[in-house]
C-alpha positions in Angstrom: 121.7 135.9 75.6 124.1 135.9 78.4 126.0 132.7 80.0 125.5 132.2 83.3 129.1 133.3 84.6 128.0 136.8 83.0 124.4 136.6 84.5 125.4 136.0 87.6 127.9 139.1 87.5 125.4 141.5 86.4 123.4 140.7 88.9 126.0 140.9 91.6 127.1 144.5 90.3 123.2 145.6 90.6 123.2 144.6 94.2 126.6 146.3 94.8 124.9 149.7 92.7 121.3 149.0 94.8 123.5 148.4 98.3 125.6 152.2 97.6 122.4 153.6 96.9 120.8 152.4 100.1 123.6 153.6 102.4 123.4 157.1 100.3 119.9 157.1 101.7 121.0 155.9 104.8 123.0 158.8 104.7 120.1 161.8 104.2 117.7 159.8 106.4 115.3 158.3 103.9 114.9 155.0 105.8 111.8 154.2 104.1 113.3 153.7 100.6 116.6 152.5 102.2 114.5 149.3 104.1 112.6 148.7 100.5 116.2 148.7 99.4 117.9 146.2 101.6 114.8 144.2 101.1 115.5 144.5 97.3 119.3 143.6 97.8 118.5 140.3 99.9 116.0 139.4 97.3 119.1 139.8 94.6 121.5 138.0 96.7 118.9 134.9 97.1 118.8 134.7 93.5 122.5 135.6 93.3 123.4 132.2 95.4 120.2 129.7 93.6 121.8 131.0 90.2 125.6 130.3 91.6 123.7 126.6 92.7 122.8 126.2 89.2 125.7 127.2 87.4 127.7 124.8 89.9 125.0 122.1 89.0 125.4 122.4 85.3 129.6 122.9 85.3 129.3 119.2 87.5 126.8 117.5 85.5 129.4 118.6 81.8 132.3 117.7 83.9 130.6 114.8 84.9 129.1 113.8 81.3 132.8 114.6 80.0 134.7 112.6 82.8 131.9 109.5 81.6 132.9 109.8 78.4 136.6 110.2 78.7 136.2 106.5 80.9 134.4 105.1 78.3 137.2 106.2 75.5 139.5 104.7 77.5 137.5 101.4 78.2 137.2 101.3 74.5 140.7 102.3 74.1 141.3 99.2 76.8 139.3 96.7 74.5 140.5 97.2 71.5 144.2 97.0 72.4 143.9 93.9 74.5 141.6 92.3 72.0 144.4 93.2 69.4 147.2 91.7 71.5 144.6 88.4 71.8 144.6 88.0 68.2 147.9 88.7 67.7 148.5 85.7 70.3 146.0 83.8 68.4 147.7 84.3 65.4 151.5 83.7 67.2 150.1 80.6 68.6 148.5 79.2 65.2 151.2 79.7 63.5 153.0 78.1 66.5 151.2 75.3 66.6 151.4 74.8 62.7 155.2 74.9 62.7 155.5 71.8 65.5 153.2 70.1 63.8 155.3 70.5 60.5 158.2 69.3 62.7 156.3 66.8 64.6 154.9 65.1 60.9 159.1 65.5 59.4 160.6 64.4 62.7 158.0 60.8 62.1 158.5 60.6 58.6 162.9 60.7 59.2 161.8 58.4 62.5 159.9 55.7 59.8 162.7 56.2 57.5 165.3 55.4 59.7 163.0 52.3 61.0 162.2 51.4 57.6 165.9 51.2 56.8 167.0 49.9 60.1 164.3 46.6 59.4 166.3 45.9 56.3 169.7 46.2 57.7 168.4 43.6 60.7 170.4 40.5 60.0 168.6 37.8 61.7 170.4 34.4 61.3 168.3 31.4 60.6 168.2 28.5 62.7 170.6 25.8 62.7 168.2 23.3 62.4 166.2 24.7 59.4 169.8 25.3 57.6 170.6 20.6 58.7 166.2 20.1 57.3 167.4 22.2 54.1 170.5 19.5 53.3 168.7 16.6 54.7 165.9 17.3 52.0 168.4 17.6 49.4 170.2 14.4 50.4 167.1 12.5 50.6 166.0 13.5 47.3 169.3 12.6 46.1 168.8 9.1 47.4 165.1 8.9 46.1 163.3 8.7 49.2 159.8 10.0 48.5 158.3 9.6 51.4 161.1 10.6 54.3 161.7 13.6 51.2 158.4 14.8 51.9 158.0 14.5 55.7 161.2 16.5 55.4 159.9 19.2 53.4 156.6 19.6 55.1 158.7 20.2 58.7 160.5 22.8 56.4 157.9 24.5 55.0 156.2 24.8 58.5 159.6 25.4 59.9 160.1 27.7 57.4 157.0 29.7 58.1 157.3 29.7 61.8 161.3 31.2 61.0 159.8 34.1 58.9 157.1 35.0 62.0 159.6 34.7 64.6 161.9 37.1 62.2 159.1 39.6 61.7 158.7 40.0 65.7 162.4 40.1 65.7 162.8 43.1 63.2 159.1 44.6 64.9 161.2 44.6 68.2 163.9 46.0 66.9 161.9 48.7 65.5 160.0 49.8 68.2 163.3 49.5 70.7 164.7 52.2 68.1 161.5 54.3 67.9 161.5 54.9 71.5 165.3 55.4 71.6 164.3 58.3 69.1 161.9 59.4 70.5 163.3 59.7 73.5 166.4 61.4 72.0 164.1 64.1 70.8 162.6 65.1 73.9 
């Protein structure tokens, strides 16, 4: 079987053969086979042109199908690359992520540390009058006075207790003042 291209040019070289032999016959007056002819050559030139409109038709519908499926290899090409970089991101930003909050839990563990050892180096001084109750208990025991001994040590015990809260906000205080101050400092 032939292709299209070379039916088409078989036919077209018939019509050229038919067309010489009708102006031959032009030529020795037979006009009667030259009209059957020219009639023959027009027929061959209609299908000539509706088999060029079909050839045309099939070359755009491949180019067509190919130019479709060249778009879609590069839309898939498209997807798959960009869906790559977004996992890679993914991945970048995970891992990202995990490392500040590695640095984020070390940086609050040094921060506690540092409160933690900053509580215990607070040096809050007691108050004067708990230091006078402490020696006036003593000196009243000395001199045996149970009653003014005990009065005495229930104002320090109660004294005593009210001294350790008051310390505890004092070194709380302290603490937070210097958790911000870090904090701060590592913004």
């Amino acid at each position: 079987f032939l292709d299209e291209d070379e039916q088409i040019l078989i036919f077209t070289i018939i019509k050229e053969k038919i067309q010489i032999v009708a102006e031959a016959c032009c030529n020795i007056h037979e006009y009667q086979l030259y009209k059957d002819l020219m009639k023959e050559v027009r027929l061959l030139e209609k299908d000539i042109v509706s088999y060029q409109e079909d050839l045309r038709k099939n070359i755009h519908d491949r180019q067509l199908e190919d130019y479709v499926g060249i778009g879609k290899e590069k839309l898939q090409e498209f997807k798959d690359k960009w869906e790559m970089n977004f996992s890679e991101f993914e991945r970048d930003s995970e891992d990202k992520l995990e490392r500040l909050k590695n640095t984020h839990k070390d940086q609050i563990e040094r921060l506690n540390q540092e409160l933690e050892r900053a509580i215990e180096n607070v040096k809050v001084k007691p108050l004067a009058k708990l230091k006078e109750l402490q020696h006036q208990e003593k000196l009243v025991a000395l001199n045996e006075r149970i009653e003014e001994a005990m009065n005495y040590r229930k104002e320090l015990k109660d004294l005593e207790r009210n001294e350790d809260i008051r310390i505890m906000k004092i070194r709380e205080e302290n603490a937070e003042k210097r958790r911000k101050k870090l904090l701060k400092e590592q913004e």
